[in-house]
Kinemage of the C-alpha trace (Angstrom):
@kinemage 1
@onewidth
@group {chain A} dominant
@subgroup {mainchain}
@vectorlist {calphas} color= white
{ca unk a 1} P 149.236 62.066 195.121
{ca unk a 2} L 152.215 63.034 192.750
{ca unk a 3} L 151.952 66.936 194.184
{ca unk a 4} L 154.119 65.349 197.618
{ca unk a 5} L 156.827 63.792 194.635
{ca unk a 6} L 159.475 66.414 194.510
{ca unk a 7} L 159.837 65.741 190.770
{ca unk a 8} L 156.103 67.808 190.264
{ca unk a 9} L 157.027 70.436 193.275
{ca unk a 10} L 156.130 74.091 192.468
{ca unk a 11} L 153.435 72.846 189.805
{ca unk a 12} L 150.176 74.089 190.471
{ca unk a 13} L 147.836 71.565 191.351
{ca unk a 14} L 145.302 71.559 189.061
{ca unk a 15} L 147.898 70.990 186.375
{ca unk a 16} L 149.133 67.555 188.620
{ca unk a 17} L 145.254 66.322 188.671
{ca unk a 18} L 146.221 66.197 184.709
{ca unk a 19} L 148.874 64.345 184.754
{ca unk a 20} L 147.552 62.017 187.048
{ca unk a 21} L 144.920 61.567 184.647
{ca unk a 22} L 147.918 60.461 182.133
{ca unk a 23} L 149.634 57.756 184.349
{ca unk a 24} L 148.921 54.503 185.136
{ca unk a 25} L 148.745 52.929 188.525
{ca unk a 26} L 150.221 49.410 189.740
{ca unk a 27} L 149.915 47.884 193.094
{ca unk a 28} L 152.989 45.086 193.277
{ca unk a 29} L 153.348 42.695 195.423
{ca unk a 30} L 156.729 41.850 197.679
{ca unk a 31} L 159.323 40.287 195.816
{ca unk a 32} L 157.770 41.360 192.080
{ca unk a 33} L 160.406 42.636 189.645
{ca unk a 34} L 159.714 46.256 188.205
{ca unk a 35} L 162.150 46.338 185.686
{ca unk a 36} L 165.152 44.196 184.341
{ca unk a 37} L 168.237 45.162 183.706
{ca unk a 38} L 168.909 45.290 180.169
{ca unk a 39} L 165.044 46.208 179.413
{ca unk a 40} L 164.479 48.313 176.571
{ca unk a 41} L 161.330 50.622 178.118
{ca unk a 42} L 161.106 53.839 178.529
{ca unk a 43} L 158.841 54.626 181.394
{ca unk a 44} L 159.265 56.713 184.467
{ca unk a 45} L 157.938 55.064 188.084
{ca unk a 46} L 156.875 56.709 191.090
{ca unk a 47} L 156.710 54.566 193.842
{ca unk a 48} L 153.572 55.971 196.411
{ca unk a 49} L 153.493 53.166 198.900
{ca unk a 50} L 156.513 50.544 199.877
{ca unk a 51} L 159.409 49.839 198.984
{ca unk a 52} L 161.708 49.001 196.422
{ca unk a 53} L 166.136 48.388 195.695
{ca unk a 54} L 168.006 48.639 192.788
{ca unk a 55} L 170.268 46.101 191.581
{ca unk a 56} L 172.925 45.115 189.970
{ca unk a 57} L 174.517 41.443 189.565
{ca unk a 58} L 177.670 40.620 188.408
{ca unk a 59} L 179.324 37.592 186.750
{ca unk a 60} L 178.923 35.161 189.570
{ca unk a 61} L 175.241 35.869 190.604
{ca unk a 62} L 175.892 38.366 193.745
{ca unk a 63} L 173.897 41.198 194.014
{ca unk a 64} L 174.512 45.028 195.299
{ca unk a 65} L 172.526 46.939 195.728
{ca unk a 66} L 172.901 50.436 193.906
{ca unk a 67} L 169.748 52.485 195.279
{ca unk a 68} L 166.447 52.512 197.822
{ca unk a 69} L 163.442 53.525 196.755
{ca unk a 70} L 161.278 54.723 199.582
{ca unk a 71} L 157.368 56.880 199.404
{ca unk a 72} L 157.946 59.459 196.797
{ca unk a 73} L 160.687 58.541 195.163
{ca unk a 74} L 161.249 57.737 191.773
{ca unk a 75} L 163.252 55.953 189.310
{ca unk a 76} L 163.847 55.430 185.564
{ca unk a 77} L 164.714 58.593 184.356
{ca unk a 78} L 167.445 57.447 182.491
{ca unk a 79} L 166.097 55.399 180.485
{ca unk a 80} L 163.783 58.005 179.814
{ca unk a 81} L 165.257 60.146 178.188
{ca unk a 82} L 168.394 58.511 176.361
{ca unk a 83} L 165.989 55.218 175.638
{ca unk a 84} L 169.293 53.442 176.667
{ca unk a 85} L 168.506 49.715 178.182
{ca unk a 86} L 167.785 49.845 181.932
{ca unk a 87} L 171.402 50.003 183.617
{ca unk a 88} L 169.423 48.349 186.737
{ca unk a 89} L 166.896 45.783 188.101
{ca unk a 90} L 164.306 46.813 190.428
{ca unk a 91} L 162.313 44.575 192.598
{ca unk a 92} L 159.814 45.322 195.496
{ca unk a 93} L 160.643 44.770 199.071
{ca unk a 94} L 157.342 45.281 200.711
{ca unk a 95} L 154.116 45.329 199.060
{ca unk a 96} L 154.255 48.448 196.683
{ca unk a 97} L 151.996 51.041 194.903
{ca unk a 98} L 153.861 52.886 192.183
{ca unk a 99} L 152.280 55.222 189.164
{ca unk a 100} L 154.058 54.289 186.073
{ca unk a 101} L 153.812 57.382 183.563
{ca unk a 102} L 154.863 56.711 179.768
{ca unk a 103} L 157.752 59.161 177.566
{ca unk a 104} L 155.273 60.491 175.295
{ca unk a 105} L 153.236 61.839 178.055
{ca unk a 106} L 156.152 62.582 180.245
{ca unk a 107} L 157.443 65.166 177.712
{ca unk a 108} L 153.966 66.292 176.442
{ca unk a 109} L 153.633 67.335 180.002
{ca unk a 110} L 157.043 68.807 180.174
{ca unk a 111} L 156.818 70.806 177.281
{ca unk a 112} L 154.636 73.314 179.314
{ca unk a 113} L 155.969 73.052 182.728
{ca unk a 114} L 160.125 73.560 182.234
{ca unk a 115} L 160.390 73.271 186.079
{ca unk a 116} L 160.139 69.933 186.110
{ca unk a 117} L 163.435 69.504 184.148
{ca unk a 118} L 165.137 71.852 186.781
{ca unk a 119} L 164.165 69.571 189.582
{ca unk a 120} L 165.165 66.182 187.461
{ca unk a 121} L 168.743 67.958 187.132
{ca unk a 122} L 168.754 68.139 191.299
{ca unk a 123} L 167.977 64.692 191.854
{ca unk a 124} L 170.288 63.435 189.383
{ca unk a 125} L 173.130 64.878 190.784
{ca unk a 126} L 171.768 64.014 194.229
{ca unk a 127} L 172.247 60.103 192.718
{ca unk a 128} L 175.612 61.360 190.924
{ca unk a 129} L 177.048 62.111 194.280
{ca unk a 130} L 175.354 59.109 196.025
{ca unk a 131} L 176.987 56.711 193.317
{ca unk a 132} L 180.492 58.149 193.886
{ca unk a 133} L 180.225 58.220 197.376
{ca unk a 134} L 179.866 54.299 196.980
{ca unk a 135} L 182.343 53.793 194.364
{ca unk a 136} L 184.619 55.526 197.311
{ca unk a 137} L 183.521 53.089 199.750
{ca unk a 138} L 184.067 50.151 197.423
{ca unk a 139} L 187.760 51.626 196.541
{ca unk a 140} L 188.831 52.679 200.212
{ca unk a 141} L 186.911 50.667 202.777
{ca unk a 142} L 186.899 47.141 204.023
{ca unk a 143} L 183.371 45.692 204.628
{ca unk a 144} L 183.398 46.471 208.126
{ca unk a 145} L 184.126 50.016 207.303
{ca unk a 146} L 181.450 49.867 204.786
{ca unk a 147} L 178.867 48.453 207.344
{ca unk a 148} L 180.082 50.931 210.084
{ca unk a 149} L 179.074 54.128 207.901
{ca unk a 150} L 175.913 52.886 206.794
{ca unk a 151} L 174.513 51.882 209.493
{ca unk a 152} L 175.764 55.024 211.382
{ca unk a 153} L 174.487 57.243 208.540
{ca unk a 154} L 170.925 55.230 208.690
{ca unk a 155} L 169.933 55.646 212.650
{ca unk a 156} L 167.744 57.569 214.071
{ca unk a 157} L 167.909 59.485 217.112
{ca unk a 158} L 167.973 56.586 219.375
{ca unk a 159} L 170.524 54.681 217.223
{ca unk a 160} L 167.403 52.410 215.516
{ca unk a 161} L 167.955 51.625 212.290
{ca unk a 162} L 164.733 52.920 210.434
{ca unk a 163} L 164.589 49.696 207.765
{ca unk a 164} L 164.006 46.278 208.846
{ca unk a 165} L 167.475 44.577 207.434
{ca unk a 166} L 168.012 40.936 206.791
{ca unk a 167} L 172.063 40.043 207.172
{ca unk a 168} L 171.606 39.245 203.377
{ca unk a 169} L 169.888 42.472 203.031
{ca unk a 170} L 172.782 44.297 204.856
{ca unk a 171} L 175.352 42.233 202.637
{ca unk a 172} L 174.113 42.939 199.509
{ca unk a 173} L 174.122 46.852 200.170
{ca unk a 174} L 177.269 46.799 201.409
{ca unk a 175} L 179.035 44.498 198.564
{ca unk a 176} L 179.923 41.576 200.659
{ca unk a 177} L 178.591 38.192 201.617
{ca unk a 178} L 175.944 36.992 204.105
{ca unk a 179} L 178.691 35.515 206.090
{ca unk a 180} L 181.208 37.898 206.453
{ca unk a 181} L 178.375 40.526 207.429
{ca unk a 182} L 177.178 37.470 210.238
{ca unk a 183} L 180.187 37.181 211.571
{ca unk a 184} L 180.893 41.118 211.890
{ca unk a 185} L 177.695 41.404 213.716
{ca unk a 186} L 177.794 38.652 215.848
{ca unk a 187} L 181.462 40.072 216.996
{ca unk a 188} L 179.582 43.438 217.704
{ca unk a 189} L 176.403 42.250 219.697
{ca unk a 190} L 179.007 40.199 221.813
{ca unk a 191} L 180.742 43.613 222.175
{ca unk a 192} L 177.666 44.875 223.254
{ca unk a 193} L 177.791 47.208 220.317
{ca unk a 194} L 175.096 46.344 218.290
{ca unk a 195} L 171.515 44.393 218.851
{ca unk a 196} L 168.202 43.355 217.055
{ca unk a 197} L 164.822 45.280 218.497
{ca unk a 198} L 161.778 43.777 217.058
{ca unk a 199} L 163.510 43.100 214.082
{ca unk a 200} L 165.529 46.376 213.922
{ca unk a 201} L 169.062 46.744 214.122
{ca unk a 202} L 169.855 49.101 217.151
{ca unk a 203} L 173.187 50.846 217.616
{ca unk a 204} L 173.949 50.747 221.790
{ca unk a 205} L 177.553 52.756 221.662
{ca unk a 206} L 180.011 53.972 219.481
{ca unk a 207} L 181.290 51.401 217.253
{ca unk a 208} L 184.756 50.246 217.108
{ca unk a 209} L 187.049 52.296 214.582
{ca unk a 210} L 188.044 49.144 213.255
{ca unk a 211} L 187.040 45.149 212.889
């Protein structure tokens, strides 16, 4: 399975079936917490199957969420390699099947196939950018302009967007409250701007410039 994990591309694979034969696998329920923040492991996770956030909380108990995990991602490099406490929780959203594979083996394997340190370097800065593209958001936009670009920047062809969002999902990736998001949406589907398909969020015309 790890040959469709763009961490292992370009790795023959015969050498993959051995590191498969290094990792463990975990199916996780919904809801089950991965990793704390503030953990002291060292592991790398691939999630196969689900789906997964990243979270941070701050002094009054909100959350934000910091990063999605979908099939094929992966997460806990960091730690990985500095051995620095986890900077994030993780916790399932759907049920989840993710390959945990340990340091020692990580860098065993590494040691003979440099490549994978090339595409690690990628996907880091692919998270660099990511992260200060939020920190922009957080500095520069209201909520509603927060909202507005995610959800534009999540829809599909027919304006759907793909993930199944609760308001309190929607407020916790955005950095606001479940209330402020309700009321923003409720002002949109009476605009006839915005509207829930079978439990999808669907995007009918071009939303307002501003709330």
């Amino acid at each position: 399975m790890l040959e469709k994990v763009p961490l292992f591309a370009d790795i023959d694979p015969r050498d993959i079936l051995e590191l498969e034969a290094l990792c463990l696998e975990r199916r996780v329920p919904k809801n089950t917490l991965v990793i704390s923040e503030g953990d002291e492991t060292d592991s790398l996770y691939v999630l196969l199957a689900g789906s997964a956030r990243a979270l941070r909380t701050d002094d009054s108990g909100r959350q934000f969420v910091v990063n999605r995990f979908e099939p094929w991602d992966y997460f806990g490099e960091m730690s990985l390699f500095d051995r620095n406490e986890r900077c994030a929780t993780v916790i399932t959203k759907t049920r989840c099947t993710l390959v945990v594979l340990p340091r020692k083996a990580f860098f065993e394997f590494s040691a003979t196939h440099p490549g994978i340190y090339r595409n690690m370097i990628k996907s880091l800065l692919e998270k660099l950018r990511k992260a200060t593209l939020q920190i922009e958001e957080l500095a520069f936009l209201d909520v509603y302009g927060r909202l507005v670009r995610f959800l534009i920047e999540n829809q599909d062809g027919g304006g759907v967007i793909r993930e199944k969002l609760t308001q309190q999902d929607l407020a916790d990736i955005v950095g606001s409250t479940r209330e402020t998001v309700n009321r923003i949406y409720n002002e949109l589907a009476a605009g006839g701007y915005l509207a829930r398909e079978k439990g999808r969020l669907k995007i009918l015309k071009n939303l307002p410039y501003s709330f």
